[in-house]
C-alpha positions as CSV (number, residue, x, y, z in Angstrom):
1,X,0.0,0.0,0.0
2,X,1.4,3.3,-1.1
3,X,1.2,6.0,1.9
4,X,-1.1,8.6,1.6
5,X,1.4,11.8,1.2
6,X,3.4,9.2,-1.0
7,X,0.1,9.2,-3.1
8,X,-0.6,12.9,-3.4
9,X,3.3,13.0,-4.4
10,X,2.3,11.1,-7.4
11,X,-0.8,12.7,-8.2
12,X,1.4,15.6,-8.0
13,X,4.6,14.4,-10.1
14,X,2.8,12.8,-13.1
15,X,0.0,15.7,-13.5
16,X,3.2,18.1,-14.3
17,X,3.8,19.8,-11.6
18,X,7.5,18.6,-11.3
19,X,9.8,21.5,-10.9
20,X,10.2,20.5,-7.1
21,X,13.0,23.3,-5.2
22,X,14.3,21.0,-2.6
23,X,16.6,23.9,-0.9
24,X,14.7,24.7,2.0
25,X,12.5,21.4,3.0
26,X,14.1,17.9,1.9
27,X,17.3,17.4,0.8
28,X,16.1,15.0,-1.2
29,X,13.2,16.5,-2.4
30,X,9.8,18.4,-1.4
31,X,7.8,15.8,-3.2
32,X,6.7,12.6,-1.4
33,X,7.5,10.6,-4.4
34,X,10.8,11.6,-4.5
35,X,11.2,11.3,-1.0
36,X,10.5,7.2,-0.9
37,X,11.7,6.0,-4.3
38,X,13.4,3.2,-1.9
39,X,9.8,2.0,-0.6
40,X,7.8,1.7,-3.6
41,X,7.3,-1.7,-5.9
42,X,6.7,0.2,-9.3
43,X,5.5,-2.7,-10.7
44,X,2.0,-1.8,-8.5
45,X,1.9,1.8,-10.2
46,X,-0.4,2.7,-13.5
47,X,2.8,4.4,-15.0
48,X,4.2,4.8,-18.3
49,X,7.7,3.8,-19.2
50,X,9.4,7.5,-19.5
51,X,7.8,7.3,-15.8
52,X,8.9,4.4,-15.0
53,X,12.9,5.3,-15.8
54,X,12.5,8.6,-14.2
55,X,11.4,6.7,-11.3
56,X,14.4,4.5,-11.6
57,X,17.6,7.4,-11.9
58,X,15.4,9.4,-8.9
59,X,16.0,5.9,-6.6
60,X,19.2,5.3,-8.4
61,X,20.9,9.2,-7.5
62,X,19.0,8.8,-3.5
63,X,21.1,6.0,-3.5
64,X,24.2,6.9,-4.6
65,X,24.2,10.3,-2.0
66,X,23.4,8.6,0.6
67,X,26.2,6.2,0.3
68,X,28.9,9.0,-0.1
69,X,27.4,10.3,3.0
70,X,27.1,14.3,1.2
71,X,25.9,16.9,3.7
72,X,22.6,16.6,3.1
73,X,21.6,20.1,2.9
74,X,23.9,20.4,0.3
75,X,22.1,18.0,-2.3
76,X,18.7,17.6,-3.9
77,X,17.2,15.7,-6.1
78,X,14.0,16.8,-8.7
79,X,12.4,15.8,-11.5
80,X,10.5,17.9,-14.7
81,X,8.2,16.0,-17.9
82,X,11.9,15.0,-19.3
83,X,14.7,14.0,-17.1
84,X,15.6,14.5,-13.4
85,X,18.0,16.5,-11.8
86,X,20.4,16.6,-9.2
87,X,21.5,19.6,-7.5
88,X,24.9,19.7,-5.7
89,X,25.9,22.7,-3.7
90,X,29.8,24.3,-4.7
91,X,31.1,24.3,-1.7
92,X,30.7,20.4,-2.0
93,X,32.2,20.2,-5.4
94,X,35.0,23.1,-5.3
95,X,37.5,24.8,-3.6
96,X,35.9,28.4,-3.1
97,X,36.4,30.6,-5.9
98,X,38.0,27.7,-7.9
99,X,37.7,24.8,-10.5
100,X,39.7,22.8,-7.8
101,X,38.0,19.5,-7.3
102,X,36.8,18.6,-3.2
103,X,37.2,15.0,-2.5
104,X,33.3,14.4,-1.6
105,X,32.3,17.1,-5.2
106,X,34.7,14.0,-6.9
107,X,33.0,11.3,-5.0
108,X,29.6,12.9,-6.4
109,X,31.0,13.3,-9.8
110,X,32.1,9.5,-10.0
111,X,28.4,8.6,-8.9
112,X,27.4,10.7,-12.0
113,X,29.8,8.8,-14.5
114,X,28.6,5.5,-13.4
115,X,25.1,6.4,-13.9
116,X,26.1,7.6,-17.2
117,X,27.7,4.1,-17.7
118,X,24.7,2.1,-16.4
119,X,22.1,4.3,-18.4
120,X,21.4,5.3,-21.6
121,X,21.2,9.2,-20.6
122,X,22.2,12.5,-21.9
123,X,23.3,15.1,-19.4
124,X,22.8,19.2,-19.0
125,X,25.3,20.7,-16.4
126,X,24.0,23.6,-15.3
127,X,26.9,26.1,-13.4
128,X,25.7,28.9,-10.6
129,X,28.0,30.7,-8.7
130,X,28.0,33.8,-6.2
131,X,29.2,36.9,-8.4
132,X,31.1,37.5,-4.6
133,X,33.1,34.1,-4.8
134,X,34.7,35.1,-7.9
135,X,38.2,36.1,-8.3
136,X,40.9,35.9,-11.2
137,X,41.5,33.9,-13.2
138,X,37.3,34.6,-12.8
139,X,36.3,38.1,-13.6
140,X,32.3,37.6,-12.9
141,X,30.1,34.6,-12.0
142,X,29.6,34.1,-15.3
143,X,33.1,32.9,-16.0
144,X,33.6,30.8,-12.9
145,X,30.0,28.9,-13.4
146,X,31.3,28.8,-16.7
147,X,34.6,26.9,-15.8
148,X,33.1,24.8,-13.4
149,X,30.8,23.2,-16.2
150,X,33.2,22.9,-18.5
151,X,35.6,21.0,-15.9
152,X,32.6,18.8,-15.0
153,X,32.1,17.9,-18.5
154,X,35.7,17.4,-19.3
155,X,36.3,14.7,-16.5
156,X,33.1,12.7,-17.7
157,X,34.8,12.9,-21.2
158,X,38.3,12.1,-20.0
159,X,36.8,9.1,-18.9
160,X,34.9,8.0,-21.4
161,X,31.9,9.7,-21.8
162,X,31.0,10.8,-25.4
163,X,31.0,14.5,-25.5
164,X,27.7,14.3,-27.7
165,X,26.0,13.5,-24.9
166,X,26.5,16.4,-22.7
167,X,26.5,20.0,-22.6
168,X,27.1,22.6,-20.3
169,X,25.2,26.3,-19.8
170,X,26.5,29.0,-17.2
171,X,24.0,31.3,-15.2
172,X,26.2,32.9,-13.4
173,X,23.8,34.3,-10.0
174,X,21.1,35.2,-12.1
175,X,18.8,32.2,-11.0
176,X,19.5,32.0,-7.2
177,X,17.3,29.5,-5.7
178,X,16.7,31.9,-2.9
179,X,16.3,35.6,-3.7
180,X,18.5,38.2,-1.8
181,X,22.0,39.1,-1.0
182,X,22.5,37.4,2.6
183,X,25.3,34.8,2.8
184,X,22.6,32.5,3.1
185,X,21.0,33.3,-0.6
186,X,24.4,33.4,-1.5
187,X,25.4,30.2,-0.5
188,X,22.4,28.5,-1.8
189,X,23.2,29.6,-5.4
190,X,26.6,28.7,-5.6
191,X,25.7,25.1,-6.7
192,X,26.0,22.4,-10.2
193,X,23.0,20.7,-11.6
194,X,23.3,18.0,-13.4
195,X,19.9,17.6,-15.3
196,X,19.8,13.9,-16.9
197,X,17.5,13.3,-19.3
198,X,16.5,11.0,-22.6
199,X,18.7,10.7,-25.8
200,X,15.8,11.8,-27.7
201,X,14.9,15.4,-26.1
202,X,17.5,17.0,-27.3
203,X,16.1,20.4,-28.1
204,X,15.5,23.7,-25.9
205,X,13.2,22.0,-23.6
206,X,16.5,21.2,-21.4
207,X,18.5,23.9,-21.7
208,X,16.2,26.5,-19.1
């Protein structure tokens, strides 16, 4: 039996409504669904197949950030009507104000090459920074969330990801999850997202 918020999550997720922020609730997600991939048989649920594999990288990604113990209020995971996406805060993946690899942003970033590996996915990275954190080489946000997509997609590629299957957008801090200029705001937009999604929806739709 599927609980009854895990039920409205459902309703909720597969009538559209799917662009879940999970910054200030879950670190997984706001949405029930999201929130216990790990306790529901699909094989009960009335869903499609794109459903059904969204379903399946949502559990897959819990999974995997759990077992790399992540500070949770660093990560969240979210889903829209074509792939899902994982948010990882900076400060995780990066040495401030730097393209310098962290040892738990590489542990995360080794999770996303095998789920590359195990799936047949294409991947968006998607690069915010805080236009404070930047500093030369950096001259704006724009730069630095621009070089920290890039280095994310060149490691997948170094190791054997096909380039045609990924691309990278920078936003600089013009989408901050939360509004403002506090260190908290700014902390929250300093973050990657790495929005997987199917080989055949490659058009605008994923680049937002």
């Amino acid at each position: 039996m599927v609980p009854e918020d895990t039920r409205a999550g459902l309703a909720a997720y597969f009538s559209g409504e799917r662009n879940f922020d999970s910054s200030t609730t879950s670190p997984i997600s706001n949405n029930p669904f999201i929130q216990n991939t790990d306790k529901i048989d699909t094989r009960d649920l009335k869903i499609n197949e794109t459903e059904r594999s969204h379903y399946a990288i949502a559990q897959k990604l819990k999974q995997m950030l759990m077992a790399d113990a992540v500070p949770q209020n660093s990560t969240g995971i979210s889903a829209d009507d074509v792939g899902v996406q994982l948010r990882v805060n900076s400060d995780v993946m990066f040495a401030a104000g730097s393209i310098e690899f962290l040892p738990q942003g590489k542990a995360v970033l080794d999770d996303v090459l095998k789920m590359l590996n195990e799936y047949n996915l294409y991947l968006v990275v998607r690069g915010h920074a805080d236009g404070n954190e930047a500093k030369p080489p950096f001259a704006s946000a724009w730069e630095l969330s621009g070089a920290r997509a890039a280095t994310l997609l060149h490691y997948l590629a170094d190791n054997g990801v096909k380039p045609t299957r990924m691309r990278g957008i920078a936003y600089g801090d013009t989408r901050p999850l939360k509004p403002g200029i506090t260190e908290e705001s700014r902390a929250l937009n300093r973050r990657v997202e790495f929005h997987f999604h199917r080989p055949e929806v490659m058009s605008y739709s994923v680049v937002y």
